[in-house]
C-alpha positions in Angstrom: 73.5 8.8 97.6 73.7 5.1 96.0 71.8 3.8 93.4 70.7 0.2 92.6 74.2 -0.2 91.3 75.3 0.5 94.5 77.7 3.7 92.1 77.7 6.8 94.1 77.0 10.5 92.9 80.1 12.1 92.3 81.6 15.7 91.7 84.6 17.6 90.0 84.9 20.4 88.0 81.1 21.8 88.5 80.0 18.4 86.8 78.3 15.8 88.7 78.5 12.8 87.9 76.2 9.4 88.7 79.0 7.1 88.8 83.0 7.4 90.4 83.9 5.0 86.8 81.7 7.7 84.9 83.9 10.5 86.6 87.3 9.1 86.0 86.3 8.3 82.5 85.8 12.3 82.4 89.1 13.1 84.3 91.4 10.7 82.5 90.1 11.0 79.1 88.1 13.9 78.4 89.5 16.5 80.8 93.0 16.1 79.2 91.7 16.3 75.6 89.6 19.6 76.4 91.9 21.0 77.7 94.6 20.2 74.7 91.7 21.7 72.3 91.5 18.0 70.8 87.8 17.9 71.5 84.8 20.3 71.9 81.3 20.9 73.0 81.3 18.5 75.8 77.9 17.4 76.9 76.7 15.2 79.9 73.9 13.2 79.7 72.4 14.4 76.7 68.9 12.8 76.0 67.6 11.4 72.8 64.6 10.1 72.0 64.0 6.8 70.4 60.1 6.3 70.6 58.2 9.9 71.2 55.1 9.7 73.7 51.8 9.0 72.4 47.9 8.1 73.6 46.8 4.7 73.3 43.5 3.3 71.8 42.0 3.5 75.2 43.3 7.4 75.6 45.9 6.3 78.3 48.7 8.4 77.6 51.9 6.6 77.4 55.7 8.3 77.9 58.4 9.0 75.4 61.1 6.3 75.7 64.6 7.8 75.9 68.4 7.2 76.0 70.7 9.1 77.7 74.6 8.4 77.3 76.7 10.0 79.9 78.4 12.1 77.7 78.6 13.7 73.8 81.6 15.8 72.6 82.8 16.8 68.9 86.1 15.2 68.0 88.4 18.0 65.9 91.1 15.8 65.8 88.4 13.1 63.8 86.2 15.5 62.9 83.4 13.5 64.5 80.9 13.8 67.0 81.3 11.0 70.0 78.6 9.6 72.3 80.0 7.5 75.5 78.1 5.9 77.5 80.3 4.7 80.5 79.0 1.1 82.0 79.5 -1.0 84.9 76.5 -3.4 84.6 74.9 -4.0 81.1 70.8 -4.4 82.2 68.4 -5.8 79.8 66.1 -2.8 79.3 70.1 -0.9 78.3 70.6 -3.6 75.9 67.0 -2.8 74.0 67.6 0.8 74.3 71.2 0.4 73.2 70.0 -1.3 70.3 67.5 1.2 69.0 69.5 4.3 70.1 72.6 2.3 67.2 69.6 2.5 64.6 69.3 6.3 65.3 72.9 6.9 65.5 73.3 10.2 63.2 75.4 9.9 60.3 79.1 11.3 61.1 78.8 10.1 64.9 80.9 7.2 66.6 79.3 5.4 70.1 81.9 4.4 72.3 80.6 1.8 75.4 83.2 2.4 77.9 
């Protein structure tokens, strides 16, 4: 299946992946340090809120904007948690969310744009 992106949905290791970049990012850089016990608690496409849902004045009810990065792990090497978010085409609406997902950014975390 494509996407707008023309990326196609990919697969290895049980993971699926929405993007053949986003899976070689995995098997080049993450698979090696998981296995080496570098890194830990690998997550894919973890979601984060930036703006929760709400009613408006007129009662319409209006969705929770979110960001969701295409992976999170925790760094033991660094002792740091890392958020990647693997891109081939930097849209507008990524650029907004980018920006307010960087304001939420939890103390002790690093975002790497790969």
């Amino acid at each position: 299946m494509k996407n707008k992106f023309n990326a196609k949905k990919c697969e290895a290791d049980g993971y699926s992946f929405d993007s053949k970049k986003e899976m070689n990012y995995y098997l080049s850089h993450l698979k090696p340090r998981l296995q080496s016990g570098e890194i830990s608690d690998l997550e894919l496409q973890p979601c984060y809120t930036l703006h929760p849902g709400f009613k408006d004045f007129l009662g319409r009810k209006r969705i929770a904007i979110t960001y969701t990065p295409d992976f999170k792990y925790y760094d033991k090497v660094d002792k740091q948690w890392v958020i990647v978010d693997v891109k081939g085409f930097r849209t507008d609406v990524y650029k907004i969310k980018l920006k307010l997902f960087l304001k939420l950014l939890p103390e002790n975390t690093i975002f790497i744009e790969a």
